[in-house]
N, C-alpha and C positions, 0 to 999 in steps of 0.2 A: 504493500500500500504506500501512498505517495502523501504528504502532508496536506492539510487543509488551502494553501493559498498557492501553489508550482506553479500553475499555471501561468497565471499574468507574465510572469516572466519567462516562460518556457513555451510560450500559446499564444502569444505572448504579454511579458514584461511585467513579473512580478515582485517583489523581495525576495532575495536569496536565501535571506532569514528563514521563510516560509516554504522553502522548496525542500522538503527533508523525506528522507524514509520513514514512514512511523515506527518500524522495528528496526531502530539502529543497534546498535550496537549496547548493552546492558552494562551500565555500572554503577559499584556499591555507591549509596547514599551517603556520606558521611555525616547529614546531619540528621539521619533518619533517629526521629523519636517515637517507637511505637504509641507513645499517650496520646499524638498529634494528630490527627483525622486524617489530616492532607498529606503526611510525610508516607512517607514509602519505602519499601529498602533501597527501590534502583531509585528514587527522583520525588516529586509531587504529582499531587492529582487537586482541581478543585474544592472545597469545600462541601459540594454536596457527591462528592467521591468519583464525579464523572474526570473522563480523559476527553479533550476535545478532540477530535479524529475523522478525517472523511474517507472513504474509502475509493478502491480505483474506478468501480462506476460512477460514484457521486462526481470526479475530478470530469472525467468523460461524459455525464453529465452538462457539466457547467462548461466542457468543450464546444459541446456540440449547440449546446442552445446561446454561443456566444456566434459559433462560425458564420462567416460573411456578414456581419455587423462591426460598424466602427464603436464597440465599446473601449473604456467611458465616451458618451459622446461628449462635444466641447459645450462649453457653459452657457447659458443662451435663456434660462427661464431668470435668473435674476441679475446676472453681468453680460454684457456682449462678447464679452471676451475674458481671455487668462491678465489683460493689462488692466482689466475693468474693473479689478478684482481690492477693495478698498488697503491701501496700505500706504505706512508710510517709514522714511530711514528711522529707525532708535538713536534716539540720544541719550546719555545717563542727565544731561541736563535736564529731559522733562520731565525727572522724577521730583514731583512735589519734595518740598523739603518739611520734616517733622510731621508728615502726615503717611499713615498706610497708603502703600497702592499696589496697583498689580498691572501687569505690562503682558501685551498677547506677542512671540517672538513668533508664529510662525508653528505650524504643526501642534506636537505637544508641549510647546516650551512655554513655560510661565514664569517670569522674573514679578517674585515677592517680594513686597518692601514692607517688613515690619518693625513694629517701634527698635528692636533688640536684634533681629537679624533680617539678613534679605536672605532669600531662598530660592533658585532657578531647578525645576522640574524638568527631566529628559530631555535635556540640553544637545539642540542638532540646527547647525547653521552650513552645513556639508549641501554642495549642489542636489548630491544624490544619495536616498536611502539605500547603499549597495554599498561591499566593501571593497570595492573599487569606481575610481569616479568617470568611468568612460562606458558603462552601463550599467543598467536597475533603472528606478522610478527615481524622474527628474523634477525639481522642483518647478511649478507652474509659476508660481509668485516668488522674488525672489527675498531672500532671507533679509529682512530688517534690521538685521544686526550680526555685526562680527563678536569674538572671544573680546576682541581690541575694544569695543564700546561700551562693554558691561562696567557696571560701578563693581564695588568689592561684592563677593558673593563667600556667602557664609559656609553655606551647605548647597549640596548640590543633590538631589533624588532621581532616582532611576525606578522607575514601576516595572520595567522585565529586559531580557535582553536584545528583540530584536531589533535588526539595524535601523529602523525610524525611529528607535527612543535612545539606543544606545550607541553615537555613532562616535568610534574610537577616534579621530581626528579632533571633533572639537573639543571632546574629554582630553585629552593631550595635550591639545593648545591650552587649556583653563588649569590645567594643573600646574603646566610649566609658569602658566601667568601671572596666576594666582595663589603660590603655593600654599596660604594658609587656610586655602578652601578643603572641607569637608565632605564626600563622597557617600552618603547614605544609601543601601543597595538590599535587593532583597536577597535571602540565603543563595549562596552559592556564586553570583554575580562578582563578589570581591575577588574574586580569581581571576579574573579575564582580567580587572583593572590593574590587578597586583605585577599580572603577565606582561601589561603595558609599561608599567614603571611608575604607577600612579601606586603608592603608600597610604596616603590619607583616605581611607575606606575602609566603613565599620559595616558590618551584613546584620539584617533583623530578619526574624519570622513575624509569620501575622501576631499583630497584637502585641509585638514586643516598641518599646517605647524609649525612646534616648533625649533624656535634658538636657539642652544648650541654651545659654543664655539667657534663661529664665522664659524658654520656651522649650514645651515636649512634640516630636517626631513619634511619630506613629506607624509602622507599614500595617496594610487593612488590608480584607481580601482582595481578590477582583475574581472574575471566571473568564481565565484565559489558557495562555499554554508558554512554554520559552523554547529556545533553541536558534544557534546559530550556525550549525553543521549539519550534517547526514546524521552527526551520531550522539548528540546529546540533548535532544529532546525531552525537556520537563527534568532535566539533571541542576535547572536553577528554578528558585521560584520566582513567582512575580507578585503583584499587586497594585494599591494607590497608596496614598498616603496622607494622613492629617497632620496638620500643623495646628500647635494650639500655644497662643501664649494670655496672658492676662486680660479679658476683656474682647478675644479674637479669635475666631477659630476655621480653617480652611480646611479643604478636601478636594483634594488630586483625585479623580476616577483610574489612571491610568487607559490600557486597552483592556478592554471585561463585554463579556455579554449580559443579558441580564439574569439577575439572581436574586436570593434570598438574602445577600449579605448585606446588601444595601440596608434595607429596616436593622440588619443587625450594627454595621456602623452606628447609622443613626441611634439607634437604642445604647448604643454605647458611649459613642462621643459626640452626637452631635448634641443640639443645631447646628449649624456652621452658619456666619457671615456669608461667607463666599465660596463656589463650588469652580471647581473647573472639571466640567464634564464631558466628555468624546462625545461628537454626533457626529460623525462621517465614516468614510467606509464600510457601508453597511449593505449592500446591494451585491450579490440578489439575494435574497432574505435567505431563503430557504438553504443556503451554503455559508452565511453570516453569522446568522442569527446568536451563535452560541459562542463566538469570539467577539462582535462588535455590535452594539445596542446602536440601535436606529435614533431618531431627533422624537420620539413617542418617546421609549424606554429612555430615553435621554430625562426627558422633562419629568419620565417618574422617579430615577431617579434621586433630581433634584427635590421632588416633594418628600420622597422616604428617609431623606437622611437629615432633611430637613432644611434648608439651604433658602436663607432670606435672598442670594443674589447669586447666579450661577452665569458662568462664561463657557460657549461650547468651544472643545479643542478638537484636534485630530482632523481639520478638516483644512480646505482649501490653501493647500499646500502640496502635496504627491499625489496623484490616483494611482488609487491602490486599488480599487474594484471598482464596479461596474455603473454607479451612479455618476451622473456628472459632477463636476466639481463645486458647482453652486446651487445643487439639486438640495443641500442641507439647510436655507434659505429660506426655503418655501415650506418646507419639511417641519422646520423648528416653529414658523409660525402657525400653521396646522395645528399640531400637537398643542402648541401652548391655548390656543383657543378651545383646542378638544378635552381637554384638562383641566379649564380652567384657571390656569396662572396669566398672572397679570404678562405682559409684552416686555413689561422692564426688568421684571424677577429673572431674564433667561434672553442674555443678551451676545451676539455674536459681535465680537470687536474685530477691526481693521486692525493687521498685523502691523505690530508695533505701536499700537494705541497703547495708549496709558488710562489707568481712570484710578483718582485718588478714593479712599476709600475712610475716608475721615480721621481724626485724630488718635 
């Protein structure tokens, strides 16, 4: 059997991240904790114990009902174009001074600015989500910010490994730039960075919790899958992550489908201020559905965990499946009217927008 997403790039032009054997190659767990639900001897599995996995009909499949169609098609229900697409350069100067904010970089990149630290979330300013840059999925829009524009970055989180959240180059650049930055990563991931030369990186399991600065880090579940070769497949885990300090409190979705964990967050640590939650790549459902929640499952969500003001990520930046690029647009406002959330509770920023988030 062949991984969930080979295709795009082999049918073509998918993440290489995603093009794996589901039976690679089996090794020990080393942090396998039998008490753990999710741990396993060889790797993780989700928290309701499922493995994500398509099989080689499902791939042939999503072959054949792609063949002689130009998908993704180009953007055209909400921009005219990939230039139409709202964005603007990053400055570290538009970050309010003495006030929270949060800054949209492109993909899943989120630059936190809180009273006590700032925070950057799956840091990727690489042309291409590939671990080489002359193919894989190209960026439409282009990156609003180099490693060179970021203000000081405290901590830096990782929700799983593959190459759109975890891309070794800008991870490299930001260590060497920045060395007193902090790597926070879910179990097993501190090995690829250790591999790179990057030291500053602590690994958590779900629910485990790290105090800096008078602010706690959280990694939460997600329902997803890792792997960045043929042969280690769910041998790291993944997740989102909360940020909580005095008076504030954030949540990273990372990449998840939807799940039960959500109400479990929230029941744990929310409300939150502010969410940053994936709606894009989500198309065609029925091959999706179980790795990437749609701009619906998006908006629930932000109501289960509880989230006064949520910003969608993951989107209009690489096509990665089958939707268009600005198909999330229309999508999100859908949902939020069919749900019932106000238009401003769940808001799509222009890449490199800033919006202060009060005192």
């Amino acid at each position: 059997m062949i991984s969930v997403l080979c295709l795009r790039f082999l049918l073509p032009g998918l993440l290489l991240s995603n093009c794996l054997f589901m039976q690679g190659c089996s090794t020990p767990n080393p942090y396998y904790n039998p008490n753990r639900a999710h741990h396993r001897p060889d790797g993780f599995v989700n928290s309701d114990g499922s493995v994500i996995s398509k099989s080689l009909p499902d791939l042939i499949r999503w072959y054949r009902e792609r063949f002689g169609l130009s998908l993704p098609p180009p953007p055209g229900e909400s921009y005219a174009s990939y230039a139409a697409f709202p964005q603007q350069a990053f400055n570290k100067a538009q970050l309010p001074r003495n006030v929270r904010s949060v800054t949209w970089l492109g993909h899943a990149t989120v630059l936190l600015k809180l009273q006590h630290i700032t925070v950057l979330t799956d840091p990727h300013f690489s042309e291409r989500a590939f671990p080489v840059q002359w193919a894989g999925p190209q960026r439409k829009v282009k990156a609003p910010a180099q490693v060179a524009d970021l203000p000081p970055i405290d901590v830096v989180v990782l929700s799983h490994n593959h190459y759109d959240h975890t891309d070794k180059t800008t991870l490299l650049e930001l260590a060497n730039a920045q060395p007193h930055t902090l790597f926070l990563v879910p179990l097993g991931l501190e090995k690829t960075l250790q591999d790179w030369g990057i030291d500053r990186v602590k690994a958590l399991d779900w629910w485990n919790t790290i105090e800096l600065a008078n602010t706690e880090l959280t990694l939460v579940p997600a329902h997803h899958w890792s792997a960045r070769s043929f042969f280690d497949r769910n041998t790291t885990l993944w997740g989102g992550w909360v940020v909580k300090e005095p008076g504030f409190s954030f949540f990273f979705s990372g990449d998840t489908g939807y799940s039960q964990d959500f109400q479990e967050i929230g029941r744990r640590l929310g409300p939150f201020n502010l969410s940053a939650i994936a709606v894009g790549a989500y198309e065609p459902r029925w091959f999706m559905k179980a790795q990437h929640i749609n701009p619906e499952e998006a908006v629930r969500v932000h109501q289960e965990v509880g989230s006064a003001l949520s910003i969608g990520v993951h989107w209009g930046t690489f096509e990665l499946t089958d939707e268009a690029l600005d198909k999330p647009v229309e999508d999100l406002k859908k949902a939020k009217a069919k749900l019932g959330v106000a238009d401003s509770a769940f808001r799509l920023l222009a890449q490199g927008q800033t919006v202060a988030l009060g005192p």
